[in-house]
C-alpha positions in Angstrom: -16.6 12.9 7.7 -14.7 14.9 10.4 -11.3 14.0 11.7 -10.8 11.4 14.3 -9.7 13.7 16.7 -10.4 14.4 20.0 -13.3 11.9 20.3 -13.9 9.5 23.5 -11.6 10.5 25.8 -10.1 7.9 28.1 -11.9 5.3 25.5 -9.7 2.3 26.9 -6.5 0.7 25.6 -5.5 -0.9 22.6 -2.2 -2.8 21.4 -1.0 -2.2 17.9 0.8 -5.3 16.6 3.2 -4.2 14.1 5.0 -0.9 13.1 4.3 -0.6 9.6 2.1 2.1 7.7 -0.8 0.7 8.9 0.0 0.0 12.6 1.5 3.5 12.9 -1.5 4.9 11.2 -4.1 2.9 13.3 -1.7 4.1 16.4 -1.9 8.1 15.1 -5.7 7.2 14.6 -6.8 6.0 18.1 -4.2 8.3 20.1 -6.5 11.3 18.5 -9.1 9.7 19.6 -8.2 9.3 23.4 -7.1 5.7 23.3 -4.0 4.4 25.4 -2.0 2.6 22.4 1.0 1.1 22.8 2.9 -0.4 19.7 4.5 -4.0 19.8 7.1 -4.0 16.9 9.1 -7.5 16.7 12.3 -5.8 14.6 14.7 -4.4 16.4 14.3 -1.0 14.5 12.2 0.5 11.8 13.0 -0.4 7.8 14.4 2.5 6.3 14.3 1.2 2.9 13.4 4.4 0.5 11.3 2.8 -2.2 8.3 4.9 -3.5 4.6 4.2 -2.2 1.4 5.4 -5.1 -0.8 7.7 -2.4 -4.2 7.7 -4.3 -6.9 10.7 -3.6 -8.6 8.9 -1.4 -6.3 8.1 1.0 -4.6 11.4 0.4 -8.3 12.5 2.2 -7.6 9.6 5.1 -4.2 11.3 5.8 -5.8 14.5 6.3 -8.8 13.0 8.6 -5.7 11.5 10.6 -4.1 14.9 10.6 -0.8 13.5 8.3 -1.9 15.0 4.8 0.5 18.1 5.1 3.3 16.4 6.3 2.9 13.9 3.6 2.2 16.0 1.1 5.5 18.3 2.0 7.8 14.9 0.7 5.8 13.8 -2.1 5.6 14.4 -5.5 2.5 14.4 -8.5 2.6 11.1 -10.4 1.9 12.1 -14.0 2.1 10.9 -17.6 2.7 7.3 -17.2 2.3 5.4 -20.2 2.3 1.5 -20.5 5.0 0.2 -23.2 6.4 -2.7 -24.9 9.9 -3.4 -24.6 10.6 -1.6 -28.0 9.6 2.0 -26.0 6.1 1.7 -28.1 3.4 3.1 -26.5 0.2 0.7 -25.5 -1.7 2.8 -23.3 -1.6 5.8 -21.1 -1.9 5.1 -17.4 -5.2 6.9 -16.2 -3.4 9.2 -13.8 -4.9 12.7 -15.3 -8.5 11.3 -15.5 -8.2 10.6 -11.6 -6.8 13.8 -11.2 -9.4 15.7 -13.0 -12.1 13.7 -11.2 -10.7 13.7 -7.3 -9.0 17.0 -7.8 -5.9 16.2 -6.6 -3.3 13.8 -8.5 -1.8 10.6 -7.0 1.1 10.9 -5.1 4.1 9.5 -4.7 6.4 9.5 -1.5 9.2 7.5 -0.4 8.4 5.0 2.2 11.0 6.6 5.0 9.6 10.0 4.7 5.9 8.5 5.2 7.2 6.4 8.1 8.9 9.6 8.9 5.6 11.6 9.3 3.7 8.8 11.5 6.1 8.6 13.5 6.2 12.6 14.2 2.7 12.2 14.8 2.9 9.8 17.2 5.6 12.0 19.2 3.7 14.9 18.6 0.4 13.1 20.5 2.7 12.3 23.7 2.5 7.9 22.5 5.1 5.6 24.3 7.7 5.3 22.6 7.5 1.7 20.0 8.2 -1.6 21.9 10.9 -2.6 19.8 12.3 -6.6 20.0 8.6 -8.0 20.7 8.3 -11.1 18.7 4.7 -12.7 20.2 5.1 -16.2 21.7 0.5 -15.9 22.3 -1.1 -13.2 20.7 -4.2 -14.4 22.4 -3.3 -13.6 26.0 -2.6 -10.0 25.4 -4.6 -7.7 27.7 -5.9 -5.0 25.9 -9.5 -3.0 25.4 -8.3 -3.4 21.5 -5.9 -5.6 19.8 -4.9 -4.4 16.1 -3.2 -6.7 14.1 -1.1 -4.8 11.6 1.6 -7.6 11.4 1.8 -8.2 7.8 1.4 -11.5 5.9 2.6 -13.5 8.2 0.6 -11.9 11.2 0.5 -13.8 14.4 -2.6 -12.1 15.3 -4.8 -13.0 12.3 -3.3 -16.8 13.1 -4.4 -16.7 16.8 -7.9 -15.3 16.2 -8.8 -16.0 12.8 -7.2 -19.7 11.9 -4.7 -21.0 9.3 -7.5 -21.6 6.3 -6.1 -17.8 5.2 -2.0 -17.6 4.5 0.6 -16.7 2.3 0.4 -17.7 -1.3 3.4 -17.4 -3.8 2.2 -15.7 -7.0 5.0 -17.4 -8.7 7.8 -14.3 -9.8 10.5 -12.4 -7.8 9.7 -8.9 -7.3 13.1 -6.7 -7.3 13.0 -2.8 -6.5 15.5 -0.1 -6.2 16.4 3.4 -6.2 18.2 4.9 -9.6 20.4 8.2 -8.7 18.8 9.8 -11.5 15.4 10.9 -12.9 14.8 9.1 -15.9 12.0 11.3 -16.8 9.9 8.3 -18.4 7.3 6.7 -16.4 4.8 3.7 -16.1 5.4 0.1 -16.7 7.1 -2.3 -19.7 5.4 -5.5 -20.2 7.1 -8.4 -21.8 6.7 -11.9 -21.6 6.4 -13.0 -18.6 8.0 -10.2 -16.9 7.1 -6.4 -16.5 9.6 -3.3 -15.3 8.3 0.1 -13.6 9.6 3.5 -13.5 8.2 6.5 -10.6 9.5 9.7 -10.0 9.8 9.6 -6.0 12.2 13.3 -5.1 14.5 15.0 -7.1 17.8 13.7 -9.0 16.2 9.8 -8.4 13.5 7.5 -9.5 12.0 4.2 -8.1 11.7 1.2 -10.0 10.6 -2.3 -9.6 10.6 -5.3 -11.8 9.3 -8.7 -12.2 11.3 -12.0 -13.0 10.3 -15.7 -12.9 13.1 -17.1 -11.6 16.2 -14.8 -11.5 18.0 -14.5 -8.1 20.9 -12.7 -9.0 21.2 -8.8 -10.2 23.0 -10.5 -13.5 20.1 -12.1 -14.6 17.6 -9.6 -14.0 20.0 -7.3 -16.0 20.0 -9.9 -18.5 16.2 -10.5 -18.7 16.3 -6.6 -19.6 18.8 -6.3 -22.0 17.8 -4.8 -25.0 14.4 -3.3 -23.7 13.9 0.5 -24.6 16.2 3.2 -23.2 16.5 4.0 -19.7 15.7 0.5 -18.7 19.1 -1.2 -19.1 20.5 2.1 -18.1 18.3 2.0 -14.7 19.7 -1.7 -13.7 23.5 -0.8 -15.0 23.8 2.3 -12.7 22.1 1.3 -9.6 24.3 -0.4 -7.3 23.3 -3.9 -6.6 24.0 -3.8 -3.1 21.0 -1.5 -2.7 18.8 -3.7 -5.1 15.3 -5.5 -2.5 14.1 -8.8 -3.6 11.4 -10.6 -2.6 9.0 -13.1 -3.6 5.5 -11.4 -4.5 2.9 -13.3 -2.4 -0.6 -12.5 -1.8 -3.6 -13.5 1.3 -5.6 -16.6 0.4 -8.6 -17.5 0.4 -10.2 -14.0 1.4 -11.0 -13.5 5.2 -14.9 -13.9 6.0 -14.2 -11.1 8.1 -11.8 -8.5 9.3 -12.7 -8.5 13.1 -13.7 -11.0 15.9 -14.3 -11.7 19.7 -15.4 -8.2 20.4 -12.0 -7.2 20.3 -9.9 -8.0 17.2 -9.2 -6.0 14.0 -7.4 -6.7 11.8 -5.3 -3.9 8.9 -3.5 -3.9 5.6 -1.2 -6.8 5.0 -2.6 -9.0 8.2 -6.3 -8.5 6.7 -5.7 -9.0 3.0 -1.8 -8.5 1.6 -2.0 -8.0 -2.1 0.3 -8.5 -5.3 2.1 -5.1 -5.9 0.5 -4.6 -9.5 -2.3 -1.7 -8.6 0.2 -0.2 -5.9 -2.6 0.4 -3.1 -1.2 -1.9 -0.5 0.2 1.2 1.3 -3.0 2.9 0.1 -5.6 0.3 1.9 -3.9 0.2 5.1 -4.1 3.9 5.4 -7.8 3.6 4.6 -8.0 0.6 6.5 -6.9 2.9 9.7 -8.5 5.7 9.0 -11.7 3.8 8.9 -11.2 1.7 12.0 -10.2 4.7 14.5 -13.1 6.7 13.3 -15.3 3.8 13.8 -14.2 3.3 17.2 -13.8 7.2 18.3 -17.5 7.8 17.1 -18.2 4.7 19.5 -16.9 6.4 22.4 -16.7 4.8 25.9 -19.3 2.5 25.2 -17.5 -0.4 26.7 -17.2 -4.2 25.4 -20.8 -3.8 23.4 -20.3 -0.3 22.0 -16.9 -1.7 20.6 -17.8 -4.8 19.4 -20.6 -2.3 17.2 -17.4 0.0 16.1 -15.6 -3.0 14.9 -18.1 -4.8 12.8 -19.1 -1.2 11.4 -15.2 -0.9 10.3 -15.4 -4.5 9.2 -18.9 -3.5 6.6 -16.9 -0.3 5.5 -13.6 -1.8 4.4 -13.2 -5.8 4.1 -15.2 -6.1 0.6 -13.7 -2.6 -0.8 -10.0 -3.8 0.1 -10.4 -7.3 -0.9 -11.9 -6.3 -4.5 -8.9 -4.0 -4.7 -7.0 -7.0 -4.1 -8.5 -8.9 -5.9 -7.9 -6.6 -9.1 -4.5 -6.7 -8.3 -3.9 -10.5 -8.5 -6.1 -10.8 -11.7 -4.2 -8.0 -12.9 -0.5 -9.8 -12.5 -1.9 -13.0 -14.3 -2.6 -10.9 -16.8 0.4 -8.8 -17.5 2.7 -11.7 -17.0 0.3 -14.6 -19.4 1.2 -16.3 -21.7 -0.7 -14.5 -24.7 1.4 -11.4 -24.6 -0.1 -10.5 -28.3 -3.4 -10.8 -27.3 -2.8 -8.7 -23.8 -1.1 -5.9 -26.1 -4.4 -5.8 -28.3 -6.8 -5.7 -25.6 -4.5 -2.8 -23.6 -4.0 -0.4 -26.6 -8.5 -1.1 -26.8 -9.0 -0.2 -23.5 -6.3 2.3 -23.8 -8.0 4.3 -26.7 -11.5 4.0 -25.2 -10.2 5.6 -21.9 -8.6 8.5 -24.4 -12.1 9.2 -26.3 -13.8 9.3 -23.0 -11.3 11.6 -21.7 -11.9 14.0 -25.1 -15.6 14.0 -24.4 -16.0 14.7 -20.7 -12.7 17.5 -21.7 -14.9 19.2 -24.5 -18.2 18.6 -22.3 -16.4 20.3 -19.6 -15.9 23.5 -22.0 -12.2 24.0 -20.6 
């Protein structure tokens, strides 16, 4: 597939609702391709926030079919020998980063989320796009005039509500999600899994690491310090000498009950969060919006001017690409936190150092097979 670039010029106009990855993406995406975007953003400025986002292969291939994979890859850095532990430092699993690598080859990545807001937002200045409309909190997503109306709004998107309904919302998944950034690189990676709470470690630049963690029912930085205590070194270390004040919390929530479909009247699409917001645990939220806008501004560029009809084809074509892919991803991903956080933490142990070892021999056959 070629790069959506430079295909129907003078297509029409669209309106991007939302300024996240996948707005700014979608907006990248159909500027290539000739469109008139402009971006409706109801903060008053951008989140600068610098926690890490996992860029997988395959959307490391959407970033360069959007013209971004350079400028991405110049910030980021190789996510590698991850392991999956108990909170005595023993090993369950490895995390099957090298197997991904050796088949995609490339590794997952790992950028902070400022420098890949960063590079869309070069992008976008770099294609000549009016400048974000900052402030725009929508009283009637319905009445805006547009070719194309993209609702990359989030969870709580106003555009999915207007078009689509209030069957879908937000649903609580039941634990507080905390994140920061440590001033130091801990140089052990992956995830800890207790009961009823996990804690994750990422290399994201030099001298510092992202981390994230999982409590039922803490709200203050004490408590998730406490709920730590004890756990194998760096962890304690991690919470003790990152300064609270910096410390994001937020109740993990997913989309529920699945959207019948991603796109409607012609006109409508919906991406990432607004189409089908996931729990955190497989860390391809970032990942499926890319794909999400990647997918939806090469469907519509290889449409072309074909007015109302040839659109309404582009849509439901972007809709058959990426609404069953992303919602099994998210899908995994909520399936995945019930299971990490259950309560048969023996039984999950058993059943990870299994799958953990069967992955391993795998990877020893396919390596011998492979002659290297």
């Amino acid at each position: 597939m070629g790069e959506t670039s430079g295909q129907g010029q003078g297509a029409g106009t669209a309106v991007v609702v939302g300024a996240g990855v996948g707005g700014l993406a979608t907006a990248v995406g159909l500027h290539r391709a000739g469109w008139e975007v402009t971006v409706l953003e109801r903060r008053t400025a951008l989140e600068r926030y610098g926690t890490a986002f996992g860029i997988h292969p395959t959307a490391q291939a959407a970033l360069d079919r959007l013209g971004l994979g350079d400028a991405v890859r110049a910030r980021a850095v190789p996510y590698q020998g991850a392991r999956i532990r108990r909170p005595d430092g023993q090993v369950l699993a490895a995390l099957p980063l090298e197997r991904i690598e050796r088949r995609a080859g490339r590794p997952e990545l790992l950028v902070s989320r400022p420098h890949l807001i960063d590079a869309l937002l070069a992008a976008l200045d770099r294609l000549g796009g009016e400048p974000i409309a900052y402030g725009r909190h929508l009283t009637d997503p319905a009445a805006l005039a547009a070719d194309l109306v993209v609702g990359a709004d989030g969870i709580n998107s106003a555009v999915r509500t207007a078009h689509f309904g209030r069957t879908a919302g937000p649903r609580p998944a039941g634990t507080a999600a905390w994140i920061g950034i440590a001033g130091f690189e801990t140089g052990v990676y992956g995830e800890t899994w207790g009961a009823g709470r996990f804690f994750g470690m990422t290399p994201v630049e030099a001298g510092r690491t992202n981390w994230y963690a999982a409590v039922p029912g803490a709200t203050t930085a004490q408590e998730v310090r406490e709920a730590f205590a004890g756990w194998h070194d760096p962890v304690p270390r991690v919470l003790a000498e990152t300064d609270p004040a910096t410390w994001i919390r937020y109740e993990m929530r997913h989309l529920y009950p699945a959207l019948p479909s991603f796109v409607a009247d012609g006109r409508i699409a919906l991406v990432g969060d607004a189409a089908h917001a996931m729990t955190p645990n497989l860390g391809q939220g970032a990942c499926t919006a890319l794909l999400d806008a990647e997918a939806l501004t090469r469907a519509v560029a290889a449409a072309g001017p074909a007015g109302p009809a040839g659109l309404t084809r582009a849509l439901r074509a972007y809709d058959a690409e990426r609404r069953r892919s992303a919602q099994r991803v998210a899908f995994a991903s909520r399936n995945l936190h019930r299971f990490i956080t259950g309560p048969h933490r023996a039984l999950r142990d058993a059943l990870v150092r299994r799958a953990g070892a069967a992955l391993h021999r795998v990877g020893e056959r396919r390596w011998r097979a492979s002659g290297t």
